[in-house]
Backbone bond lengths (Angstrom), bond angles and torsions (degrees), N, CA, C in turn:
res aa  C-N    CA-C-N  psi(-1)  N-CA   C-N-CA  omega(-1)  CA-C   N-CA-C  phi
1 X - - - 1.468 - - 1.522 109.27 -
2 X 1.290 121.16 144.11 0.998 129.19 -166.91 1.915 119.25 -129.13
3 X 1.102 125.66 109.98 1.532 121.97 -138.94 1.834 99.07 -102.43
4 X 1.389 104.56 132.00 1.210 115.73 -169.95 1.428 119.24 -60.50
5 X 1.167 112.90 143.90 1.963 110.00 -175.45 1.667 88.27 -73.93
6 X 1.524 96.38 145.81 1.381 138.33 155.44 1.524 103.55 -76.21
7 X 1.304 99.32 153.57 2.013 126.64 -169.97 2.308 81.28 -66.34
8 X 1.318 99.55 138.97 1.372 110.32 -176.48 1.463 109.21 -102.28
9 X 1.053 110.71 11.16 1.716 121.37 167.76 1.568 101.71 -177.43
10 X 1.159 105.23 144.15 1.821 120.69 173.15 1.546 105.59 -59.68
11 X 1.145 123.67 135.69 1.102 151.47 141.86 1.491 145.19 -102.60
12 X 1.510 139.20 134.27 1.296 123.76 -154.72 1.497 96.35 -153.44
13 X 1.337 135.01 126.91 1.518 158.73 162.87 1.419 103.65 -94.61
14 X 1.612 93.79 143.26 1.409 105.99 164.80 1.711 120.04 -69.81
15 X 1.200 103.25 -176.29 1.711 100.25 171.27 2.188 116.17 -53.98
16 X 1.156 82.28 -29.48 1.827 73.66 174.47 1.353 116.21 -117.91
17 X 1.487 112.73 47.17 0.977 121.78 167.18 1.916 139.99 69.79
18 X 1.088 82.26 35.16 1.813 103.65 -166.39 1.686 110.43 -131.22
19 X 1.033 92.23 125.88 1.726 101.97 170.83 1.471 121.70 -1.62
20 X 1.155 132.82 114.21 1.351 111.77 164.39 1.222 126.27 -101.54
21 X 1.451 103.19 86.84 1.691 132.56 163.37 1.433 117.87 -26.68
22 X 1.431 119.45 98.68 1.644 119.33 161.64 2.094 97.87 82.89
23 X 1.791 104.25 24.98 1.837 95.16 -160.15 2.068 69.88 -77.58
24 X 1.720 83.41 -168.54 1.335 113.55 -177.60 1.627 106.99 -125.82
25 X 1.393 128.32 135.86 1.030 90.68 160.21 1.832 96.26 -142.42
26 X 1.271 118.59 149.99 1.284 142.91 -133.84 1.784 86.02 -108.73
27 X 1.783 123.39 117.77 1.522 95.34 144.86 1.745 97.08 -130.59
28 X 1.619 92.94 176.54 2.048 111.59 -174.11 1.736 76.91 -155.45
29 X 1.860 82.91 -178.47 1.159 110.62 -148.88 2.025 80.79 -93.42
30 X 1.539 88.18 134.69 1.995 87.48 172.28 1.596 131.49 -19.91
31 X 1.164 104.82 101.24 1.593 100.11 165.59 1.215 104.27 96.85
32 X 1.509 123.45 27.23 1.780 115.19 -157.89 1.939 81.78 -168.87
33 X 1.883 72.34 160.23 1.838 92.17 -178.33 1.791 107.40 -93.98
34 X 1.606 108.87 1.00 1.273 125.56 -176.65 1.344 102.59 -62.49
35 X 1.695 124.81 130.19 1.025 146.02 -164.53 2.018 92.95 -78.54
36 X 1.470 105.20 142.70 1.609 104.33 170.36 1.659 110.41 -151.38
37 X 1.215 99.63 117.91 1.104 115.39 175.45 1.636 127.50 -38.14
38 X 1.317 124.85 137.62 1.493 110.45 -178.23 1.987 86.63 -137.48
39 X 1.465 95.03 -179.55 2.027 85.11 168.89 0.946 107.98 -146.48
40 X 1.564 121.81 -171.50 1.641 123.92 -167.04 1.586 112.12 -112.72
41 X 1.546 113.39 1.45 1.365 109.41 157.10 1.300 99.08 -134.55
42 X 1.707 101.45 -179.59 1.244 117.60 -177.31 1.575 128.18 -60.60
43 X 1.485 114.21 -47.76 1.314 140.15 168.11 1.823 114.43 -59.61
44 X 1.554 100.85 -18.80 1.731 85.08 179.08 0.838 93.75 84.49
45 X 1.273 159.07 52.01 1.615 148.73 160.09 1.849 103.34 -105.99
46 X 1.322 130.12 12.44 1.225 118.06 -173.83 1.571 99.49 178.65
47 X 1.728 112.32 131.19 1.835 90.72 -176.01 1.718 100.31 -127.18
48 X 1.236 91.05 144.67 1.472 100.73 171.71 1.134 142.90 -50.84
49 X 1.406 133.91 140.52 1.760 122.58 -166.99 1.327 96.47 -68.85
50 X 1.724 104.41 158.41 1.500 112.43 164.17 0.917 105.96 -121.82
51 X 1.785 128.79 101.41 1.299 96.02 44.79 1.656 88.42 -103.27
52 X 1.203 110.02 179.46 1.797 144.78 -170.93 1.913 79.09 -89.81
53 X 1.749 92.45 121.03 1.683 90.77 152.95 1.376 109.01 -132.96
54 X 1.390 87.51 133.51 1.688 107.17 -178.65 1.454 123.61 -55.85
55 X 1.448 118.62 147.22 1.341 116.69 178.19 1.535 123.13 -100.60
56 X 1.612 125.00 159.36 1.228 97.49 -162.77 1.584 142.12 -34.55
57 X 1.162 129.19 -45.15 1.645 147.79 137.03 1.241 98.23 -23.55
58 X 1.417 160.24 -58.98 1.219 134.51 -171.31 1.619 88.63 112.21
59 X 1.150 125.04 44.41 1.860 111.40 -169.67 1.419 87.71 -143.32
60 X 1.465 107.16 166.62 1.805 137.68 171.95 1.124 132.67 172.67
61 X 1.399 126.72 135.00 1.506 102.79 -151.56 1.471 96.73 -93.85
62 X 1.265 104.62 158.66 1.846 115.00 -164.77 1.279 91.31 -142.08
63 X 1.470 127.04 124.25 0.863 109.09 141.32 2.057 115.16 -132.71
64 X 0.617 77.88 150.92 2.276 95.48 -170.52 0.904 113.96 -68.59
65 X 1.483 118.77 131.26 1.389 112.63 171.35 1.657 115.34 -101.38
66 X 1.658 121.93 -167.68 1.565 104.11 -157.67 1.783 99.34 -67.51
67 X 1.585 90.32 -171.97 1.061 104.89 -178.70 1.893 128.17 66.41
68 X 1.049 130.88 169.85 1.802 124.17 -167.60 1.370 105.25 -111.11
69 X 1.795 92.32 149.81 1.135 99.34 -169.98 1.579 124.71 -126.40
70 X 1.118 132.52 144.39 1.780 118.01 161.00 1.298 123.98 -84.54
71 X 1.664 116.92 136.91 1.665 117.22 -153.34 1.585 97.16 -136.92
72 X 1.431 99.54 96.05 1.843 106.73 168.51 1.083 96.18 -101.51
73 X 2.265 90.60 138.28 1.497 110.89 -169.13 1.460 103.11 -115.49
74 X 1.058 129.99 108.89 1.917 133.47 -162.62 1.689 105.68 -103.03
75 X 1.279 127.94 129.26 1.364 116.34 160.45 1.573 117.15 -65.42
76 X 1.060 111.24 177.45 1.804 126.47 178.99 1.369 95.65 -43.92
77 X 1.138 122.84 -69.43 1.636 127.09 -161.45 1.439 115.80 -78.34
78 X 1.637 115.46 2.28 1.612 116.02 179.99 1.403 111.50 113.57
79 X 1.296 118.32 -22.22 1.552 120.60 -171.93 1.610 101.22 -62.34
80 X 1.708 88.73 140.40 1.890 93.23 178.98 1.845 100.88 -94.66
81 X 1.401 91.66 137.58 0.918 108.98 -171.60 2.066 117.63 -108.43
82 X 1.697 105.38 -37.46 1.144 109.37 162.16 1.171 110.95 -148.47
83 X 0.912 155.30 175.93 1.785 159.59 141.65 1.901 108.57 -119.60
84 X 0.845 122.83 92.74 1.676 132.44 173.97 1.932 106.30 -93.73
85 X 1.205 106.06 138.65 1.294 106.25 -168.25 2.289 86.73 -119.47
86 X 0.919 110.08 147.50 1.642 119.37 147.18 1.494 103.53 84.76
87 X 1.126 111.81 27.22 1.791 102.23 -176.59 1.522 77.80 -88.70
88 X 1.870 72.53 176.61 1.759 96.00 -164.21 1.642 80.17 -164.32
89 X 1.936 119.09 163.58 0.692 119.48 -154.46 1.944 84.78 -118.21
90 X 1.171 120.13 167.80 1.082 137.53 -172.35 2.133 104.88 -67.18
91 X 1.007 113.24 125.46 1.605 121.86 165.05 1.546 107.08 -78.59
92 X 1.334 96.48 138.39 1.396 109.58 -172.87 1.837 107.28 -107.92
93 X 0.885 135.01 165.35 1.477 153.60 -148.60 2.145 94.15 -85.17
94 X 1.167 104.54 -43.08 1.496 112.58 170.09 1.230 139.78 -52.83
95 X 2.222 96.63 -50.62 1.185 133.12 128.64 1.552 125.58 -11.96
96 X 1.215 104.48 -71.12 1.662 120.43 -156.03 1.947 93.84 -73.31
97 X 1.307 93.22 -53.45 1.674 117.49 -173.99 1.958 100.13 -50.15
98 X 1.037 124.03 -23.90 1.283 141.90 -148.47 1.685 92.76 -102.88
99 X 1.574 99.96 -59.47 1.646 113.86 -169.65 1.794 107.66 -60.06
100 X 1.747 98.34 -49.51 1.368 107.78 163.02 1.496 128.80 -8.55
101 X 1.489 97.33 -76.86 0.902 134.94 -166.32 1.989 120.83 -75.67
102 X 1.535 108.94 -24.67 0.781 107.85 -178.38 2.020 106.95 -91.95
103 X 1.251 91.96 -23.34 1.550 112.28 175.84 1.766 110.15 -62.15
104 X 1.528 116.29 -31.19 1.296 124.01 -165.00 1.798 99.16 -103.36
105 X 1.469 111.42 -19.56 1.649 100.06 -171.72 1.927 84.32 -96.09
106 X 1.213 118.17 9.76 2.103 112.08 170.05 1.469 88.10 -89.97
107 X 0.963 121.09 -56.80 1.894 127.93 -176.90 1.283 81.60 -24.97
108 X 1.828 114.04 -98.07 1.265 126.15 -154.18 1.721 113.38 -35.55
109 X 1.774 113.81 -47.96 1.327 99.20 173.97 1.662 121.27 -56.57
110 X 1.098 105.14 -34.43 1.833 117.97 -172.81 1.660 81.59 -46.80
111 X 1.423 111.33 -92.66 1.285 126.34 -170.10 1.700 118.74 -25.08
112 X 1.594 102.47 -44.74 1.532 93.08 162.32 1.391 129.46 -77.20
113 X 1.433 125.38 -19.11 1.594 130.97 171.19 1.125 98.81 -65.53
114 X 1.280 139.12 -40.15 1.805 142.43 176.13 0.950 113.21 -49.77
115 X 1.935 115.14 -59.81 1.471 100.81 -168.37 1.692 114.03 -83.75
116 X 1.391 107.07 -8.15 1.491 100.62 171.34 1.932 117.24 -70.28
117 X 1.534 93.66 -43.45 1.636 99.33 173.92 1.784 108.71 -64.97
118 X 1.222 108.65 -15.40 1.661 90.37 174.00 1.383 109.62 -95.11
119 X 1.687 138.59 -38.61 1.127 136.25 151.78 1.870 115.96 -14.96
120 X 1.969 96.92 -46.97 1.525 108.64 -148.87 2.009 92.10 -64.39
121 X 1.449 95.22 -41.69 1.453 115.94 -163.26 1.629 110.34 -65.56
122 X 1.662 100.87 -57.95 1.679 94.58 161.70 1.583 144.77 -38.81
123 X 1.752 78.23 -48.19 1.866 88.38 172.78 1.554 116.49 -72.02
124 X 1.239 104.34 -20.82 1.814 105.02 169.92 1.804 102.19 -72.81
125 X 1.301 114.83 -61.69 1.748 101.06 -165.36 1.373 103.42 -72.45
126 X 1.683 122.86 -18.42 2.068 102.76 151.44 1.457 111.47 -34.44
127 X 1.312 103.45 -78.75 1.593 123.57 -163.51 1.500 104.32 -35.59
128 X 1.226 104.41 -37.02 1.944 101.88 -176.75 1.430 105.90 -89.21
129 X 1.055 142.98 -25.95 1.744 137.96 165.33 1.606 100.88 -45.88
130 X 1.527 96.15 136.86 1.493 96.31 176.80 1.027 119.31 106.38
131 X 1.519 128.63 -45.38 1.664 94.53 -123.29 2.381 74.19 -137.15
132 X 1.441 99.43 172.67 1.378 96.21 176.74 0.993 151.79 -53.84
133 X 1.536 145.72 91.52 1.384 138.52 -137.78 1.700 114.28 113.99
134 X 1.521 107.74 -57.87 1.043 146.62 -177.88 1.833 123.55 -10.95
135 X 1.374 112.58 -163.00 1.313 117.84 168.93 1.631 115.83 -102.09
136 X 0.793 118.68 121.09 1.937 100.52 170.87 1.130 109.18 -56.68
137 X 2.036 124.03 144.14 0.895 129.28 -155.25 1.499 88.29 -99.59
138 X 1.962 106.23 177.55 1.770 97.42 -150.78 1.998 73.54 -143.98
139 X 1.433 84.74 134.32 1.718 98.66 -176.63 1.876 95.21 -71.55
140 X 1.446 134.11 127.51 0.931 149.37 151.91 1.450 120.90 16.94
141 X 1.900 81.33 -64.04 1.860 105.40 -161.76 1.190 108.14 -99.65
142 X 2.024 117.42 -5.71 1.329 99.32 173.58 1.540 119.58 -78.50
143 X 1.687 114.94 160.23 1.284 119.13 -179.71 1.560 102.06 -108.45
144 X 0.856 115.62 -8.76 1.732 106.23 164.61 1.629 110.13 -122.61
145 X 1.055 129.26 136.38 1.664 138.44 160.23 1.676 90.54 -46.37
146 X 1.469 109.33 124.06 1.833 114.51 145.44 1.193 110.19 -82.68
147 X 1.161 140.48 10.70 1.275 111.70 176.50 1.633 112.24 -94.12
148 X 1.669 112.21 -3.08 1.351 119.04 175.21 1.494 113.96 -101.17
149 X 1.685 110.34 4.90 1.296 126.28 166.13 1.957 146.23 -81.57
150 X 1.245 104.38 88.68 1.201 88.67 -170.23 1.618 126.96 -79.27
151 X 1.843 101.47 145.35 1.726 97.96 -142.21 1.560 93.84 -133.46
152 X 1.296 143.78 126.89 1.599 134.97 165.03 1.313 124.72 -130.92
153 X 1.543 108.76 138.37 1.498 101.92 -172.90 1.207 131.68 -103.45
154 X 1.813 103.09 42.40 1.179 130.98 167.35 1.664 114.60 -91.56
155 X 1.434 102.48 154.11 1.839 103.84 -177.39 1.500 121.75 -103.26
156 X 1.535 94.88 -8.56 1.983 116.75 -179.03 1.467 110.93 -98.88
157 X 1.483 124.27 13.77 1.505 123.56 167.32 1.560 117.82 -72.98
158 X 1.553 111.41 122.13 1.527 110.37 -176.47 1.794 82.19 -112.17
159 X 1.193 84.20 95.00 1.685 98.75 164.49 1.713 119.33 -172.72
160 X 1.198 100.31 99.24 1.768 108.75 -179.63 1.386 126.95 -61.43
161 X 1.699 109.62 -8.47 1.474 111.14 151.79 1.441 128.91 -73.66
162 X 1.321 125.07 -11.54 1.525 143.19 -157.30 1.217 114.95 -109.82
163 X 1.430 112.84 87.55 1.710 111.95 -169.31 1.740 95.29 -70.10
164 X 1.428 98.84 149.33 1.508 100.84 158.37 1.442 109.36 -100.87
165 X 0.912 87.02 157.94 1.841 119.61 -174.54 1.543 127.15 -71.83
166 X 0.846 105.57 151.99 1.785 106.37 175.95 1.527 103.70 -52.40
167 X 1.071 109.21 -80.74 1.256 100.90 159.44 1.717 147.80 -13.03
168 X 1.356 99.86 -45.87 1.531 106.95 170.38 1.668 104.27 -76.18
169 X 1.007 118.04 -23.50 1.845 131.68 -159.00 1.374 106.79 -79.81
170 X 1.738 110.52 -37.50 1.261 121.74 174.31 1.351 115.59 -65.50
171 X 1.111 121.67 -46.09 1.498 151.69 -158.17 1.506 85.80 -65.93
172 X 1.543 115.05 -79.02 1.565 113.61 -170.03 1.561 113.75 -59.08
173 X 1.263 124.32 -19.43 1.199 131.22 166.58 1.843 121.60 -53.06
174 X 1.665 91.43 -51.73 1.143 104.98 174.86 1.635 124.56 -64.89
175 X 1.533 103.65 -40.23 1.353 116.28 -169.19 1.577 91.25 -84.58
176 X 1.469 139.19 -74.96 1.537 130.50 -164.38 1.220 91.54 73.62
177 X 1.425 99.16 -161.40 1.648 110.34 -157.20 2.057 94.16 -127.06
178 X 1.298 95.63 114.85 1.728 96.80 -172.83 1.579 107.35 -97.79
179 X 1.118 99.84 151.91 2.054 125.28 -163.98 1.539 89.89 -40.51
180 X 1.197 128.86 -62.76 1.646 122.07 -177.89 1.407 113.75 -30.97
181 X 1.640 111.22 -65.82 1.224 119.33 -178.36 1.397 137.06 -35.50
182 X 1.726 110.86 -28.46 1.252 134.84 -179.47 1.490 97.80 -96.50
183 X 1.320 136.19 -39.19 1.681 120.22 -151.14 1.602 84.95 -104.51
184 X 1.086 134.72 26.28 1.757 141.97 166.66 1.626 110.26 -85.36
185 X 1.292 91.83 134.15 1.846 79.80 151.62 2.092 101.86 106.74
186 X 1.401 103.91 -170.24 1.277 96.76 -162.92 1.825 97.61 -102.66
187 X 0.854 117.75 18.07 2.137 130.90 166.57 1.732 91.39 -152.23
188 X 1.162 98.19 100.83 1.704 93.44 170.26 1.487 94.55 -106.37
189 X 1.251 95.34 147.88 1.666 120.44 -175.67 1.571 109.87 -102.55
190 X 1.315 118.02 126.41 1.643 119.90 -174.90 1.432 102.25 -110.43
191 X 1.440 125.56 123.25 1.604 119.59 175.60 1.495 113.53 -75.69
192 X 1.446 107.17 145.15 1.916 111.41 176.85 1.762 84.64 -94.34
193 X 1.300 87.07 128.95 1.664 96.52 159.60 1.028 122.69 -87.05
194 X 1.630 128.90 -19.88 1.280 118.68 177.69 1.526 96.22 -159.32
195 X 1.417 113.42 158.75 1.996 122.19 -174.66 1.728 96.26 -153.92
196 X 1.257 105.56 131.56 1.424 106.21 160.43 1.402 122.79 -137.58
197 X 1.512 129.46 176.13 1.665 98.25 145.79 1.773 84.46 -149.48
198 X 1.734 94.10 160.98 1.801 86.33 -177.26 1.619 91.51 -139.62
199 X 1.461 121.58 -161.92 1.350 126.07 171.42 1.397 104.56 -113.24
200 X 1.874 114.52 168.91 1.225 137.50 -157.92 2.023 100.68 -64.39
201 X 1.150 102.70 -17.86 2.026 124.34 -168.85 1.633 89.13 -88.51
202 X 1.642 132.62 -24.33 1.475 122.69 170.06 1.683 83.69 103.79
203 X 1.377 141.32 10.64 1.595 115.89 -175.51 1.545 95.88 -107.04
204 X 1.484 82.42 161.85 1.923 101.68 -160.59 1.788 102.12 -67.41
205 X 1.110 110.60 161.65 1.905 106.89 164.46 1.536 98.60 -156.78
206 X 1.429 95.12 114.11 0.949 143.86 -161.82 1.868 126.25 67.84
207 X 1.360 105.56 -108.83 1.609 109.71 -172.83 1.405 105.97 -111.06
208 X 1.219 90.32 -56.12 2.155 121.15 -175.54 2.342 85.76 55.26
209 X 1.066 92.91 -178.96 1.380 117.46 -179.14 1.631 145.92 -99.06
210 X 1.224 134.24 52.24 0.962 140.22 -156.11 1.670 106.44 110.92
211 X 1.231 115.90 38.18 1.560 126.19 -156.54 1.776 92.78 -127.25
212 X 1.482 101.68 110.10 1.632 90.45 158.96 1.362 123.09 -129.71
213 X 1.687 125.02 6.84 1.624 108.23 151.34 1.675 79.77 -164.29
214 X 0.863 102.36 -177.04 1.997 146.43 150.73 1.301 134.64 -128.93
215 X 1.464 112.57 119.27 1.615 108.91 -155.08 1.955 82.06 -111.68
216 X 1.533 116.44 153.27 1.460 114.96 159.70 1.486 105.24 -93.31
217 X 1.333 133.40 138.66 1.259 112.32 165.83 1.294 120.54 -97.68
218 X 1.640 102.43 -38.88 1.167 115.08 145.14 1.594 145.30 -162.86
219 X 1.173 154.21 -146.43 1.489 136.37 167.23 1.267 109.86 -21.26
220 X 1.528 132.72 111.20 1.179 125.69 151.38 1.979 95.66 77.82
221 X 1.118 140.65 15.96 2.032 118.33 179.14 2.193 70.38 -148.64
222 X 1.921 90.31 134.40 0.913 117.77 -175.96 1.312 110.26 -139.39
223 X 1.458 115.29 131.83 1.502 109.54 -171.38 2.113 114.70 -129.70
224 X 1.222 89.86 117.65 1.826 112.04 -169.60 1.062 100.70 -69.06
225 X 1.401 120.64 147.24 1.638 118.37 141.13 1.751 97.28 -137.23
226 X 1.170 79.71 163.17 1.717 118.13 178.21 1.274 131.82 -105.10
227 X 1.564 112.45 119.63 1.708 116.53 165.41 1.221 101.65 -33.62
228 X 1.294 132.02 -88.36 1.076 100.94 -126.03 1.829 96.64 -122.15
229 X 1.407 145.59 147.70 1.251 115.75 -131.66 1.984 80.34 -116.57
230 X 1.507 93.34 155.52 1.935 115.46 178.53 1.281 97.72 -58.36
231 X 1.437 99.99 149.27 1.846 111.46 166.61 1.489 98.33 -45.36
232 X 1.143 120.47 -55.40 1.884 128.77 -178.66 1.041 112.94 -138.49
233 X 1.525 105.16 -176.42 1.985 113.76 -169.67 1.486 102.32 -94.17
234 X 1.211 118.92 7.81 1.615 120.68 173.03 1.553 115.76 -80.56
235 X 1.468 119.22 36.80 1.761 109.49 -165.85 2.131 85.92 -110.85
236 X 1.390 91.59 147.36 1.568 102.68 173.21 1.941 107.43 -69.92
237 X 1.354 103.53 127.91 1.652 97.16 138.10 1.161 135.49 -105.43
238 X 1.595 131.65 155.63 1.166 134.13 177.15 1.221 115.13 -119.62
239 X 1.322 119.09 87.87 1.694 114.09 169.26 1.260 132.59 -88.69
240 X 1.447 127.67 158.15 1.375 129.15 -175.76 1.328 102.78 -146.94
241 X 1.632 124.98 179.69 1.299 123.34 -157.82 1.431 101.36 176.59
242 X 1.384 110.22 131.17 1.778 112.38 169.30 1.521 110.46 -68.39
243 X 1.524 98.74 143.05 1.557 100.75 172.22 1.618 110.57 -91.17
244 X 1.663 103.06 139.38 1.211 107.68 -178.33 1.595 124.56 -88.81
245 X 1.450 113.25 31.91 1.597 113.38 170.25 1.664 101.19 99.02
246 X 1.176 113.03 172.87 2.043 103.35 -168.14 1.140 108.57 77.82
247 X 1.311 117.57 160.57 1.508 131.12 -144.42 1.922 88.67 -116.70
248 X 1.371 123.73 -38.87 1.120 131.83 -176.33 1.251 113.24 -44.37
249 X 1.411 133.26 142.59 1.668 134.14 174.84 1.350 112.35 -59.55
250 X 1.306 128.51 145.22 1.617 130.50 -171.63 1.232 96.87 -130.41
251 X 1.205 139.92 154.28 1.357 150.56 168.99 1.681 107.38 179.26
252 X 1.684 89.63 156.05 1.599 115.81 -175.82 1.605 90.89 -133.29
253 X 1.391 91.05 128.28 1.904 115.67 -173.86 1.658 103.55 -157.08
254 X 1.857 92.40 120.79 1.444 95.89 165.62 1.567 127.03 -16.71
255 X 0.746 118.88 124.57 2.164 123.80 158.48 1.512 111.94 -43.92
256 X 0.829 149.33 78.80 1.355 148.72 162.93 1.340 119.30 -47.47
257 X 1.879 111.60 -11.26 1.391 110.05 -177.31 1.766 100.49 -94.52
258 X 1.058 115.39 8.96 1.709 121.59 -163.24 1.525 100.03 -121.15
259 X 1.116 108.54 120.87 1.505 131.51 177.84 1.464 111.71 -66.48
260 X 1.566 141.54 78.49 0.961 104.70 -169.34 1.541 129.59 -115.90
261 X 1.080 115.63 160.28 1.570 122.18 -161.97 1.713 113.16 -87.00
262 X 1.195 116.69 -164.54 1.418 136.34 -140.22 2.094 82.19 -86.12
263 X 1.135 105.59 -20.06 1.861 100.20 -159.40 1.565 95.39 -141.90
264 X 1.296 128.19 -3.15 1.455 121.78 -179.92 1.758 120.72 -152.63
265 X 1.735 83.98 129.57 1.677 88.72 -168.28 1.647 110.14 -122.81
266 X 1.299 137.54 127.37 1.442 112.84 167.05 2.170 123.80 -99.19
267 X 1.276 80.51 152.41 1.379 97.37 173.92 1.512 132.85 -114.82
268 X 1.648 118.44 116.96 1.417 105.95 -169.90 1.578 105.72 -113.00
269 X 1.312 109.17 161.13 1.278 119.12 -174.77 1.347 108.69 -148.94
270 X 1.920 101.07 121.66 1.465 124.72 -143.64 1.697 80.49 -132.19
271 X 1.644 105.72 177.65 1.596 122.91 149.90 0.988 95.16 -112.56
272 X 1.501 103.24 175.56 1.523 123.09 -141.55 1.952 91.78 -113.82
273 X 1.438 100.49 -148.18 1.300 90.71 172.36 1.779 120.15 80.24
274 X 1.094 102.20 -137.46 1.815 114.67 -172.42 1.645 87.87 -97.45
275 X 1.101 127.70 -25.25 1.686 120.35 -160.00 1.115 146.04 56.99
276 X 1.788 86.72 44.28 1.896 99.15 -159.82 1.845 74.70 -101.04
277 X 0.975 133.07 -13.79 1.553 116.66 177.63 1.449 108.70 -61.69
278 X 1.786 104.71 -31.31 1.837 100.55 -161.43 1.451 120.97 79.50
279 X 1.687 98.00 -146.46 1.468 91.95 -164.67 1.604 89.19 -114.34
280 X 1.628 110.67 164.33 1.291 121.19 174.45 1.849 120.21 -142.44
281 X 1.048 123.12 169.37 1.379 122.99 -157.45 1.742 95.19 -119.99
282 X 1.561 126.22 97.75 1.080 123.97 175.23 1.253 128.23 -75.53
283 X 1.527 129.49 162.17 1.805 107.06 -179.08 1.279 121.04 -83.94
284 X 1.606 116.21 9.87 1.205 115.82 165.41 1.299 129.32 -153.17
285 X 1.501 155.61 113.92 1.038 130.58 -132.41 1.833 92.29 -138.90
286 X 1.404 134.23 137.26 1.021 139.42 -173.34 1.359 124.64 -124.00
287 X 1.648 123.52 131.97 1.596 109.73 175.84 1.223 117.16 -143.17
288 X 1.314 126.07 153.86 1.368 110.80 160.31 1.774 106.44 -156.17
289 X 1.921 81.99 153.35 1.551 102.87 -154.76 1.175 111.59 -79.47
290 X 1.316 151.31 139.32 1.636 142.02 -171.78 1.739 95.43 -134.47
């Protein structure tokens, strides 16, 4: 785009349109009888009388300096011809580039009065951490202030604003949930301390629970031990056992002749009946510790 020339010197006609020969024309500062300078070149190197007298043609070069102006237009003999209040002269690209710029180095001061007033503000709520009266001081790495945190080192708080505490965490850690607690109540729950099952050869199948081998010692008497060992040798076993075919009774029942300790129990497995069968070695033998 290409921007149209502007009039290359002022010009001024009377009311019917004709030169105004020998007019006057009067400027001040907007809105005021205050006299304001305008000049006869572009650069300001020379300024025009006030008032401006026109040449035959009605022309003179004017040009404005910043800021707005009021422009009385007088014929030769005094007659008013216009009174214009608020002109202003055109901004130039240098101008604007200039204004830019002076608008963006206030930014930069703004921005530096900020970071000094936030420095100013920090170093004041330092000064109050600590000390008597004061601010509570704030660990580095925390992302929330505790001191606007409510915290208890109780374990019976029904309140989802109320963190518990290290302290409370330990506590339930420590306490857990003890064998009473479970066998209470109107379904009391009894814990198995230990479950296994192995084969008639004494080898383990699968994991079972608190289970760490099965030895055969011999036909039918099998002897357990345990990870991890009973408060005492007073805990029940319960064994079971596949029947191996025959009409005769089969069963696997603790040893009653075996003393057993805190981690080891044996189990024999006989037929039933008269017990002329004896004892026998089933292919699978099952227990669990209560």
């Amino acid at each position: 785009m290409y921007p149209l020339m502007t009039n290359v010197t002022a010009q001024f006609v009377d009311d019917n349109g004709k030169p105004l020969t020998g007019g006057q024309v009067w400027t001040y500062e907007s809105g005021t009888t205050t006299p304001k300078a305008t000049y006869v070149d572009p650069d300001g190197g020379a300024k025009n009388t006030n008032p401006i007298i026109l040449d035959e043609a009605g022309r003179a070069n004017i040009y404005l300096d910043d800021g707005a102006y009021r422009v009385r237009v007088l014929s030769a003999d005094g007659g008013l011809i216009a009174d214009t209040n608020k002109l202003s002269r055109y901004v130039t690209s240098t101008e604007l580039d200039e204004f830019i710029q002076q608008v963006q180095d206030g930014l930069d001061e703004l921005n530096q009065v900020k970071e000094s007033l936030n420095t100013i503000v920090e170093q004041g709520i330092e000064a109050q951490k600590g000390v008597a009266g004061g601010l509570a001081p704030l660990d580095e790495n925390d992302k929330i202030d505790p001191l606007y945190l409510k915290t208890s080192d109780a374990l019976d708080v029904d309140d989802s604003k109320t963190l518990a505490t290290s302290k409370a965490v330990k506590t339930l850690q420590d306490k857990k949930l003890e064998k009473k607690d479970l066998a209470s109540g109107d379904a009391p729950i009894f814990a198995v301390r230990g479950y296994g099952s192995f084969t008639g050869d004494g080898e383990k199948i699968g994991t079972g629970g608190n289970f760490k081998s099965a030895t055969r010692i011999s036909m039918g008497l099998f002897e357990v031990e345990l990870e991890t060992p009973m408060p005492d040798a007073n805990y029940c076993v319960l064994p079971t056992c596949t029947r191996q075919g025959g009409g005769d009774a089969q069963a696997a029942n603790p040893d009653g002749g075996f003393a057993q300790t805190t981690t080891k129990f044996r189990i024999i497995c006989a037929y039933g009946g008269d017990n002329t069968q004896g004892y026998f070695n089933p292919s699978r033998i099952n227990f669990i510790v209560i």
